[in-house]
C-alpha positions as CSV (number, residue, x, y, z in Angstrom):
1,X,-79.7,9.1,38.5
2,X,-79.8,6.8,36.1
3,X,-76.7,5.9,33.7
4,X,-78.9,5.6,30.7
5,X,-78.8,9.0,30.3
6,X,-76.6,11.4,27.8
7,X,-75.1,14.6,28.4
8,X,-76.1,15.9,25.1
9,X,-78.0,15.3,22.3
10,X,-75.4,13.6,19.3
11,X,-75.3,15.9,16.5
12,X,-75.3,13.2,13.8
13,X,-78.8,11.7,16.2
14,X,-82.1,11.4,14.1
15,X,-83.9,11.6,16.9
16,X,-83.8,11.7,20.4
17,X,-85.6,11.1,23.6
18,X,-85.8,14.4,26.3
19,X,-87.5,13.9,29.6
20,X,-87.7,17.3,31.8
21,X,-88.1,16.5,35.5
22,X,-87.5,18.0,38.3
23,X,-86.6,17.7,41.8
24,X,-89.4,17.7,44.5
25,X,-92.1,16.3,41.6
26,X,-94.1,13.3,42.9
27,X,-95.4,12.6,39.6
28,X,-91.6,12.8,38.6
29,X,-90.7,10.4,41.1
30,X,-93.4,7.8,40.5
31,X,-92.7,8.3,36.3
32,X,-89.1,8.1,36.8
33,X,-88.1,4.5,37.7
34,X,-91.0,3.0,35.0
35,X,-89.5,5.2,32.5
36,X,-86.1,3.9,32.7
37,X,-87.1,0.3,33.4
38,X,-89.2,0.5,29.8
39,X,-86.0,3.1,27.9
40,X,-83.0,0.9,29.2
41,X,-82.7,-1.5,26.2
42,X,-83.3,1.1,24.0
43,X,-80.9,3.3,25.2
44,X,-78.2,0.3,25.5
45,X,-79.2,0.1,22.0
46,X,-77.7,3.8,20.9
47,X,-81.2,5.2,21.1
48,X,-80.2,8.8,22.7
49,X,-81.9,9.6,25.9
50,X,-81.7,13.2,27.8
51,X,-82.7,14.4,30.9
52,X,-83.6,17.9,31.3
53,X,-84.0,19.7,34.9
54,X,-87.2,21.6,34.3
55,X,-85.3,24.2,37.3
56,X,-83.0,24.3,35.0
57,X,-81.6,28.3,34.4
58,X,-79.1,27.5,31.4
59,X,-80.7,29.8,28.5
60,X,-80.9,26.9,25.8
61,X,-82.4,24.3,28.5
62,X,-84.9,27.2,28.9
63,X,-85.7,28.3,25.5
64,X,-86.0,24.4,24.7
65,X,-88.8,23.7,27.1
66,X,-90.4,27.0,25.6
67,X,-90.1,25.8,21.7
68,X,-91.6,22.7,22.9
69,X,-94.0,24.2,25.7
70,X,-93.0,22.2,28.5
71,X,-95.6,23.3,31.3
72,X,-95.5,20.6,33.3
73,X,-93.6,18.1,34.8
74,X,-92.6,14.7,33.7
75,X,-92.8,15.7,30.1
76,X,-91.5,12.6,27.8
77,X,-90.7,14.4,24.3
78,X,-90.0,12.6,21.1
79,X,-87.6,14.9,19.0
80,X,-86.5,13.9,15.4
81,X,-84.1,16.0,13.4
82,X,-86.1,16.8,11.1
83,X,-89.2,17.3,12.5
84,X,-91.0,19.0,15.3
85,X,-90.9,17.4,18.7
86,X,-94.0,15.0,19.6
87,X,-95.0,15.4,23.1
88,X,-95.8,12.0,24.8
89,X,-99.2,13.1,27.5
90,X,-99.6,9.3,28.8
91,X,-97.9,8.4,31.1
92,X,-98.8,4.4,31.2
93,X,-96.3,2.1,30.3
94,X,-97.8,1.3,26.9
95,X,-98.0,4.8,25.7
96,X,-94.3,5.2,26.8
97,X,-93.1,1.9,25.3
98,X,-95.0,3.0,22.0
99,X,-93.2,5.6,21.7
100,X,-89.5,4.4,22.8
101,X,-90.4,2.0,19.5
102,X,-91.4,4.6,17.3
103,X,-88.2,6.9,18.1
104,X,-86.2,3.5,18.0
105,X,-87.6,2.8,14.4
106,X,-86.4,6.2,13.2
107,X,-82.8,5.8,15.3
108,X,-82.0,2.5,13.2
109,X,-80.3,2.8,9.7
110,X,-82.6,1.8,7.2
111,X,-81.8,0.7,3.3
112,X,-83.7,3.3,0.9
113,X,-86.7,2.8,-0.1
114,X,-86.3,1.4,-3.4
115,X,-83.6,-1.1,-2.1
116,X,-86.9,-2.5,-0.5
């Protein structure tokens, strides 16, 4: 495993990354090391990253993946705050470093708008 992982999702996050895995998944295990090559900086950089067992029997791990209709594994989600989770389907290392930056741009403080 991989130590740029969380435990948990920050409260006070605006958005995080969640990948559900599992054991004994060979697309898991081909995804996994590009993943976190591509998510490292962005994690070192406070980005919060989380990964979920898809075996997992914990009722909120569970009803997650349901709210989010994890049927597969790896599933890279995008999950603002505010907003509903975005489901990354490629799994090519420009679709995933897409949307690492995307997540990124809403994890960085930003001046209002009309501070320009």
């Amino acid at each position: 495993m991989s130590g740029i992982f969380v435990d948990a999702i920050p409260p006070d996050a605006p958005v995080a990354i969640v990948l559900v895995e599992q054991d004994g998944c060979d697309a898991c295990a081909e995804f996994h090391p590009v993943f976190v090559e591509l998510a490292t900086p962005y994690a070192e950089a406070g980005l919060p990253i989380l990964r979920l067992d898809a075996n997992s029997q914990d009722p909120m791990a569970q009803a997650f993946m349901a709210k989010h209709h994890v049927r597969a594994t790896p599933t890279l989600l995008l999950v603002p705050k505010y907003a509903y989770g975005i489901r990354v389907e490629a799994q090519d290392p420009a679709s995933i470093k897409q949307a690492l930056d995307w997540a990124n741009g809403l994890h960085q403080p930003r001046a209002p708008w009309w501070q320009g």
